[in-house]
Residue frames as a rotation matrix with the C-alpha (Angstrom) as fourth column:
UNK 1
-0.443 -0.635 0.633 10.83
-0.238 -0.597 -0.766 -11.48
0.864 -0.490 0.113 4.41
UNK 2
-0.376 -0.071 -0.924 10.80
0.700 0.631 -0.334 -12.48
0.607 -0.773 -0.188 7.87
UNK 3
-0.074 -0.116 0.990 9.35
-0.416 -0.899 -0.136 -9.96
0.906 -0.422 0.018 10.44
UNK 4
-0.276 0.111 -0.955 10.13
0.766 0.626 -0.149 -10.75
0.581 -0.772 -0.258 14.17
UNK 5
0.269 0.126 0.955 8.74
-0.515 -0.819 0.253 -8.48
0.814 -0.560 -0.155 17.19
UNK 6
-0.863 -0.462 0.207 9.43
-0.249 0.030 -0.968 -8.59
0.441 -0.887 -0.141 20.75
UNK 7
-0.275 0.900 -0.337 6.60
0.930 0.338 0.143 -9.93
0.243 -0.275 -0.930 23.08
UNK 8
-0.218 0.376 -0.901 6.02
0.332 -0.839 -0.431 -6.12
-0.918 -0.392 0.058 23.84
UNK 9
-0.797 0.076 -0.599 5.79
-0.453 -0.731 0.510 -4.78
-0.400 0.678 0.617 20.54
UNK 10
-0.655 0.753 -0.061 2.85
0.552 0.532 0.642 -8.04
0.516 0.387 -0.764 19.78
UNK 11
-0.469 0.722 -0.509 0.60
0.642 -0.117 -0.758 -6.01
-0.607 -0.682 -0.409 22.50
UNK 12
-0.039 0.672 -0.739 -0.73
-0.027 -0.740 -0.672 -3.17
-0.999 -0.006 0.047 20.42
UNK 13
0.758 0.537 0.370 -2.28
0.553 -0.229 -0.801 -2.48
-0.345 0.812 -0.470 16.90
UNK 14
0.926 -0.136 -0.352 -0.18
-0.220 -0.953 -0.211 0.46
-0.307 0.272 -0.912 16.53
UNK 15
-0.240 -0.921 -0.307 3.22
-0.838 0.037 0.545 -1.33
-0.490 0.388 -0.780 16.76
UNK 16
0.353 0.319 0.879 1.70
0.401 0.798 -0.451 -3.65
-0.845 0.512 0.154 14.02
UNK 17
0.906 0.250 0.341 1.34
0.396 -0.787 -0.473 -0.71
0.150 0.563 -0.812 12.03
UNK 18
0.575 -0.790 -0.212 4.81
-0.733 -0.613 0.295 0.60
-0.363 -0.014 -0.932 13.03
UNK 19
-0.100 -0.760 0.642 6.23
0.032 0.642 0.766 -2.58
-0.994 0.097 -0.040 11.76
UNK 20
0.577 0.734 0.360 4.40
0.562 -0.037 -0.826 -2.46
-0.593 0.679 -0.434 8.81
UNK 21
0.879 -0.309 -0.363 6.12
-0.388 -0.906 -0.167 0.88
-0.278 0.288 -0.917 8.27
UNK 22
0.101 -0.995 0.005 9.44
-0.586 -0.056 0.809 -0.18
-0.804 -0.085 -0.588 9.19
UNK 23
-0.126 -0.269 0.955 9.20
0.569 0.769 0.292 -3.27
-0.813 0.580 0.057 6.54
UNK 24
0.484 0.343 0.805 7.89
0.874 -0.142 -0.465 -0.54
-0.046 0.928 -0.369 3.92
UNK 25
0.649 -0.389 0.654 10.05
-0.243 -0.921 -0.306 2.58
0.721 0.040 -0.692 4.79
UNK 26
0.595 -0.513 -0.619 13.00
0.802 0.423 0.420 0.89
0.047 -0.747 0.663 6.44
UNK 27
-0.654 -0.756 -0.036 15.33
0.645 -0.532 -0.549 4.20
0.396 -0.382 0.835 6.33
UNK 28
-0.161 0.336 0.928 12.44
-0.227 -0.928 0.297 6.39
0.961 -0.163 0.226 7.69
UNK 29
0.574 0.726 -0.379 11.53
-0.289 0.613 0.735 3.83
0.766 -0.313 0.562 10.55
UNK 30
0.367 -0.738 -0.566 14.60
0.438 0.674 -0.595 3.55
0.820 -0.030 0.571 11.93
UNK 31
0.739 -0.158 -0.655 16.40
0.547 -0.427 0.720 4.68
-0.393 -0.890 -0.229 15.65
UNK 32
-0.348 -0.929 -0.125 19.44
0.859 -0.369 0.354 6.06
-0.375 0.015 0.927 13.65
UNK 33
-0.405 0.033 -0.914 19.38
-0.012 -0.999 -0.031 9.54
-0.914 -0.002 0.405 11.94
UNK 34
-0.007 0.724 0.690 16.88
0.776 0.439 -0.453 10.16
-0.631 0.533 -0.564 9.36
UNK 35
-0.638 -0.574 0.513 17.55
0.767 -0.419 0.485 11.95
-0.063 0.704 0.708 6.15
UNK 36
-0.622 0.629 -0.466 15.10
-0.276 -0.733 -0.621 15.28
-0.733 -0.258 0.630 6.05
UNK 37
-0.131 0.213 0.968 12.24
0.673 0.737 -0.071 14.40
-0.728 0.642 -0.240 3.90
UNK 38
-0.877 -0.280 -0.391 11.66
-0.099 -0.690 0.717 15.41
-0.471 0.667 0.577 0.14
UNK 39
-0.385 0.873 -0.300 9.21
-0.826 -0.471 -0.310 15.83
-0.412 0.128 0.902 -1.86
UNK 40
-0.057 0.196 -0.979 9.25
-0.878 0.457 0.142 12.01
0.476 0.867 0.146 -3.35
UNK 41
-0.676 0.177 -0.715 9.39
0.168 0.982 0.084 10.24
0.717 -0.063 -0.694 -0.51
UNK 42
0.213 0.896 0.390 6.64
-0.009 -0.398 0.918 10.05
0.977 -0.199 -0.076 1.69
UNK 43
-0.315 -0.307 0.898 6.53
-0.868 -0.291 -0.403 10.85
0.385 -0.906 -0.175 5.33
UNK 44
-0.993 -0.057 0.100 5.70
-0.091 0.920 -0.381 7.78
-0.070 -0.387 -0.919 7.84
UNK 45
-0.241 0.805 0.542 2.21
0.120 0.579 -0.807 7.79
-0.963 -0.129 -0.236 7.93
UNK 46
-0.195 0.178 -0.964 2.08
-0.964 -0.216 0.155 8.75
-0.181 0.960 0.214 4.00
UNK 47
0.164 -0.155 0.974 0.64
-0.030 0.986 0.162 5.89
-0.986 -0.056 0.157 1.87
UNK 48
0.587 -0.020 0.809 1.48
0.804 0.130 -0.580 7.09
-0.093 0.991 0.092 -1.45
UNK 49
-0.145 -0.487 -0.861 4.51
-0.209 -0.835 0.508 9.23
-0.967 0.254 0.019 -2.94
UNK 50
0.823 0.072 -0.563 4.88
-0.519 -0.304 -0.799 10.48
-0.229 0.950 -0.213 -6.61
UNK 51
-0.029 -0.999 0.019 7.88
0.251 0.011 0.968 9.24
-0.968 0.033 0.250 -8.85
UNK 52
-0.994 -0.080 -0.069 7.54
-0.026 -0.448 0.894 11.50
-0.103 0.891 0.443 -11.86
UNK 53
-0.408 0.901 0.144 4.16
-0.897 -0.425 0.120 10.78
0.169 -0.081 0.982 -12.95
UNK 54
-0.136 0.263 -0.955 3.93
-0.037 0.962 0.270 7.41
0.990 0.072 -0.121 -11.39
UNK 55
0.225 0.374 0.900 2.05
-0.927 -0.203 0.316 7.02
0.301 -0.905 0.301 -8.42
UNK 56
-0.442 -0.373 -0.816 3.35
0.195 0.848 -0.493 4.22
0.876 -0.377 -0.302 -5.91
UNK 57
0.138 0.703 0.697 0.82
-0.721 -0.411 0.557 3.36
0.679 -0.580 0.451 -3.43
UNK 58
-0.874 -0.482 0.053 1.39
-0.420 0.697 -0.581 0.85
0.243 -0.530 -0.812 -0.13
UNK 59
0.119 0.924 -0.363 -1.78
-0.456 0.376 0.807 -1.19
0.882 0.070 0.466 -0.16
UNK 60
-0.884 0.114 0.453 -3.37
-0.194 0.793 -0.578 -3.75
-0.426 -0.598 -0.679 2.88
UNK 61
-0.285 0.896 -0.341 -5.77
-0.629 0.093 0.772 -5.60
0.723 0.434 0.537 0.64
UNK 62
-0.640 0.244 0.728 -8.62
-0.220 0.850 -0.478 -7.96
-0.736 -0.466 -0.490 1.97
UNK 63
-0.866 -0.339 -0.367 -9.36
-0.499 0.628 0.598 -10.37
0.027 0.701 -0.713 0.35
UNK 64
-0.701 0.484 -0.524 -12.69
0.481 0.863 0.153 -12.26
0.526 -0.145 -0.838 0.27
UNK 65
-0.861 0.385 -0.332 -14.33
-0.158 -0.823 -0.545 -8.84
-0.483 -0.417 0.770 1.03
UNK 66
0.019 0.844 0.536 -18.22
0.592 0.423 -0.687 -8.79
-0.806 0.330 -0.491 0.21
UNK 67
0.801 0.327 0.501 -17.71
0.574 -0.185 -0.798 -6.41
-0.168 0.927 -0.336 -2.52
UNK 68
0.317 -0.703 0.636 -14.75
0.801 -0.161 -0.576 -4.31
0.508 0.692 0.513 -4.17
UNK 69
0.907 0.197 0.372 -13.92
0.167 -0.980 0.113 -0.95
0.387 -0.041 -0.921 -2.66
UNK 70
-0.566 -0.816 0.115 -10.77
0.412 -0.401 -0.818 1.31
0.714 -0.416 0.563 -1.66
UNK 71
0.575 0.639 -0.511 -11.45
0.667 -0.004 0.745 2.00
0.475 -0.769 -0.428 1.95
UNK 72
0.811 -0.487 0.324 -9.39
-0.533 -0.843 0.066 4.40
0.241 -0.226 -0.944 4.42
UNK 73
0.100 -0.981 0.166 -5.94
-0.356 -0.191 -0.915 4.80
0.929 0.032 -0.368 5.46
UNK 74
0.950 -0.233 -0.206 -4.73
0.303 0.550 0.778 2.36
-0.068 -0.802 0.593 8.20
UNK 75
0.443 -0.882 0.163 -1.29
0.768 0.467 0.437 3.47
-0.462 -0.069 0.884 8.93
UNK 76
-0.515 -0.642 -0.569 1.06
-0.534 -0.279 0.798 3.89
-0.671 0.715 -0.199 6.11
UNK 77
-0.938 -0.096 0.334 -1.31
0.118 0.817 0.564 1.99
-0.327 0.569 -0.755 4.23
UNK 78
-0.610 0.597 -0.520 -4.19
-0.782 -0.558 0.278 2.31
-0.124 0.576 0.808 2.07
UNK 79
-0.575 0.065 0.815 -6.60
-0.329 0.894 -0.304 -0.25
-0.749 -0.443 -0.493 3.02
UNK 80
-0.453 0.454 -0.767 -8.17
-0.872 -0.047 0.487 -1.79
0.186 0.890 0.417 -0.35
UNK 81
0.026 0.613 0.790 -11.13
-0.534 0.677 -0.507 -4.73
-0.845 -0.408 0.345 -0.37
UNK 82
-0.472 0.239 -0.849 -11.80
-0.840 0.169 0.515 -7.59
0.267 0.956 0.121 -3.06
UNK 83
0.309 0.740 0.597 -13.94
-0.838 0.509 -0.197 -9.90
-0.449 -0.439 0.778 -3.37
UNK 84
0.479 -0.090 -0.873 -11.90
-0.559 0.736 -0.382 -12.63
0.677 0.671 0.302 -4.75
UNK 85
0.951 -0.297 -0.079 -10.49
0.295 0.807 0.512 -15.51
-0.088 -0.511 0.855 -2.62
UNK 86
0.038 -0.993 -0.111 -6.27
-0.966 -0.065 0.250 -15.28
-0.256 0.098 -0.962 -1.84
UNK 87
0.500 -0.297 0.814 -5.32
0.208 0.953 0.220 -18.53
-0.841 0.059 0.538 -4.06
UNK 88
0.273 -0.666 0.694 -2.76
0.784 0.573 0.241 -18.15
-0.558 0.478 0.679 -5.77
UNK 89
-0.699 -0.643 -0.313 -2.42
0.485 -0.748 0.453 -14.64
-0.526 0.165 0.835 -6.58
UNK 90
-0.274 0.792 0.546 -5.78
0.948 0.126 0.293 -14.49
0.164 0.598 -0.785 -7.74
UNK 91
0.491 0.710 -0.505 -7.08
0.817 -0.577 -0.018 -11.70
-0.304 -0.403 -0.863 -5.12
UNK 92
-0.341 -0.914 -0.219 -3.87
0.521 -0.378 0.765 -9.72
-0.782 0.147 0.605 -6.65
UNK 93
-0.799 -0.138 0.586 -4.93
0.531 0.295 0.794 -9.84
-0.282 0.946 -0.162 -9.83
UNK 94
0.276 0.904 0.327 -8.70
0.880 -0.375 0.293 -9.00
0.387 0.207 -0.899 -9.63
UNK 95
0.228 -0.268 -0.936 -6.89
0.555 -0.754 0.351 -5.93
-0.800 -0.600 -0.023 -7.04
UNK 96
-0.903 -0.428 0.021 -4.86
0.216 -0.411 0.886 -4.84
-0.371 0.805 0.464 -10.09
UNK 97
-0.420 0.700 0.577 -8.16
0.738 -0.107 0.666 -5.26
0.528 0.706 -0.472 -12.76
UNK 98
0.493 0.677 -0.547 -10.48
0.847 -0.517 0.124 -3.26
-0.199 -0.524 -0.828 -9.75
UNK 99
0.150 -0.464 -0.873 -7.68
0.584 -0.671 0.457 -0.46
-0.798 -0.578 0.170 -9.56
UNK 100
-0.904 -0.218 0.368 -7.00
0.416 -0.244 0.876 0.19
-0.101 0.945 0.311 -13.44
UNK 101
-0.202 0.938 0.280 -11.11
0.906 0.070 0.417 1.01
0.372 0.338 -0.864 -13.38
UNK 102
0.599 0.247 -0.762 -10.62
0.735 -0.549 0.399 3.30
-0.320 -0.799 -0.510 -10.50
UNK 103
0.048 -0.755 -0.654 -7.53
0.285 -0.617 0.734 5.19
-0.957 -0.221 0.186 -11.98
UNK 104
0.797 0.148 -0.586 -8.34
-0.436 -0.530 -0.727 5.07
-0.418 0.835 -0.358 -15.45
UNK 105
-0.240 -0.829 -0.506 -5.25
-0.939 0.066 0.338 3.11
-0.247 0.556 -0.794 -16.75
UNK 106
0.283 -0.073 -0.956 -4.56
-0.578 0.783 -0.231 -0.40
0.766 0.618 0.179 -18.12
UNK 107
0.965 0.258 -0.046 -3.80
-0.202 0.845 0.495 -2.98
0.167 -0.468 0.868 -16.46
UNK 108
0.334 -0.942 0.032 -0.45
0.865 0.293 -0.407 -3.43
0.375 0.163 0.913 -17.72
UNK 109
0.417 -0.011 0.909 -0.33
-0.017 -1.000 -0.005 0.08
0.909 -0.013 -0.417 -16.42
UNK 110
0.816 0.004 0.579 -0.15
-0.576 0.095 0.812 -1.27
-0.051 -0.996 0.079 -12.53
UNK 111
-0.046 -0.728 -0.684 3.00
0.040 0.683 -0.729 -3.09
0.998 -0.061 -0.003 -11.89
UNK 112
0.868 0.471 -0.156 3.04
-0.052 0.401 0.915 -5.13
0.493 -0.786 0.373 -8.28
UNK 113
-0.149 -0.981 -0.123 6.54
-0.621 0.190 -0.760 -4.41
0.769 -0.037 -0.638 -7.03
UNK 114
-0.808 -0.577 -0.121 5.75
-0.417 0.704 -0.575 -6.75
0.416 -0.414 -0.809 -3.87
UNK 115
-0.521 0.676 0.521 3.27
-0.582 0.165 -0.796 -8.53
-0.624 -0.718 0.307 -1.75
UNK 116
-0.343 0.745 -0.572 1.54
-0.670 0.232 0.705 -10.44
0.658 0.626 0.419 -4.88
UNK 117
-0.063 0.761 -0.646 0.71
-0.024 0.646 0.763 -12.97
0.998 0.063 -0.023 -2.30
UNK 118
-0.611 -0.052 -0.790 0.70
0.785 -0.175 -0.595 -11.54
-0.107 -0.983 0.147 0.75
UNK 119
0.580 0.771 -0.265 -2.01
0.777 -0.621 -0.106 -8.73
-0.246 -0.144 -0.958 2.12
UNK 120
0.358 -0.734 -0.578 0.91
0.510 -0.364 0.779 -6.68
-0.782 -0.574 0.244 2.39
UNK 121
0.431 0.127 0.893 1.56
0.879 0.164 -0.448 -4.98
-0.204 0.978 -0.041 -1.27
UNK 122
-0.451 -0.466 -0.761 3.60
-0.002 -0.852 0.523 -1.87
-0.892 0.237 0.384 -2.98
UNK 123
0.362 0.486 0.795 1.79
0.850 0.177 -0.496 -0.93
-0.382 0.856 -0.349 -6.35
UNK 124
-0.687 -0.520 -0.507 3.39
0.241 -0.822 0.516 1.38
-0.685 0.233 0.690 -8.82
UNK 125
0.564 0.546 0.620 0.49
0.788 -0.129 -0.603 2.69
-0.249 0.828 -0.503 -11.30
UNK 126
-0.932 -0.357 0.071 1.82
0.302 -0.652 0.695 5.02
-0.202 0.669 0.715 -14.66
UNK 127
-1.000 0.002 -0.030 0.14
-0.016 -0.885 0.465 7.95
-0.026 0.465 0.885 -15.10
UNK 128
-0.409 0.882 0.236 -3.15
0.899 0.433 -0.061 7.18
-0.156 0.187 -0.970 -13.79
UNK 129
-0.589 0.289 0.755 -5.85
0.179 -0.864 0.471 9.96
0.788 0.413 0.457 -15.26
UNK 130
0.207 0.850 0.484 -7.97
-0.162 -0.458 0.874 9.67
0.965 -0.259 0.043 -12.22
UNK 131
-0.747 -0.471 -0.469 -7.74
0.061 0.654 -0.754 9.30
0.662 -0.592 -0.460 -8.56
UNK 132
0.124 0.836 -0.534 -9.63
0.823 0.214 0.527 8.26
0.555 -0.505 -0.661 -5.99
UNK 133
0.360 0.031 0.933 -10.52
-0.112 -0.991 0.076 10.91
0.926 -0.132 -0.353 -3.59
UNK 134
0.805 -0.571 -0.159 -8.88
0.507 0.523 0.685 9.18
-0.308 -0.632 0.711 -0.38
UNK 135
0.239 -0.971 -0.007 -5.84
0.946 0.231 0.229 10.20
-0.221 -0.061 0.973 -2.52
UNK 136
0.147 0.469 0.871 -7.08
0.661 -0.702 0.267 13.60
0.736 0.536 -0.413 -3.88
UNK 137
0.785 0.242 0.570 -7.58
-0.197 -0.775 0.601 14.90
0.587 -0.584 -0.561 -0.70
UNK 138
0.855 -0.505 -0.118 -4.60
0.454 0.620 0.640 13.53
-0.250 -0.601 0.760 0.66
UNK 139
0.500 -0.661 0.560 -2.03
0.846 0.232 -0.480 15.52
0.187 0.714 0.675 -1.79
């Protein structure tokens, strides 16, 4: 997906971060009328809503980070570190393995709905038994 700004909207951090949104919550983001929200989806700066007992989180990972960790909330996003290299879907991958440790689930548990090779990332985890406290306190 393509994302274009205006030379005004390249000036600030924030409308980075409002694009960001708009590419991950295009009907909240919008100028037109906005549907009241519910309890499943998440408000604009939310980075994680429930869907039953799957948790769907909006990740900015970095890559090539000196060591693993889930860091704060940039945004609508949840800003997550790894220390693996971005080749080929690698830093994805170890992201997934790091996160299953952190949440208690499998692996196969995490499913990447987008971004496998892009910083950018939607993660759906089933039924994780634990959460981090970023999200804990966040609920």
């Amino acid at each position: 997906m393509r994302l274009s700004l205006s030379a005004e909207q390249t000036d600030t951090q924030d409308n980075h971060q409002h694009a960001i949104c708009t590419l991950l919550y295009p009907q909240k983001m919008a100028k037109v009328k906005v549907k009241p929200p519910s309890e499943n989806r998440p408000s604009e700066s939310s980075f994680f809503l429930w869907d039953g007992d799957t948790l769907v989180l909006n990740i900015l990972g970095k890559p090539s980070a000196g060591k693993d960790a889930i860091g704060k909330v940039k945004g609508c996003q949840l800003k997550i570190s790894v220390t693996a290299a971005p080749v080929a879907g690698k830093a994805t991958d170890h992201m997934v393995r790091f996160l299953a440790k952190e949440f208690d689930v499998a692996c196969s548990d995490i499913e990447v709905v987008f971004g496998r090779m892009n910083v950018n990332k939607k993660l759906r985890i089933r039924s994780p038994k634990k959460l981090p406290d970023v999200i804990a306190k966040n609920q």
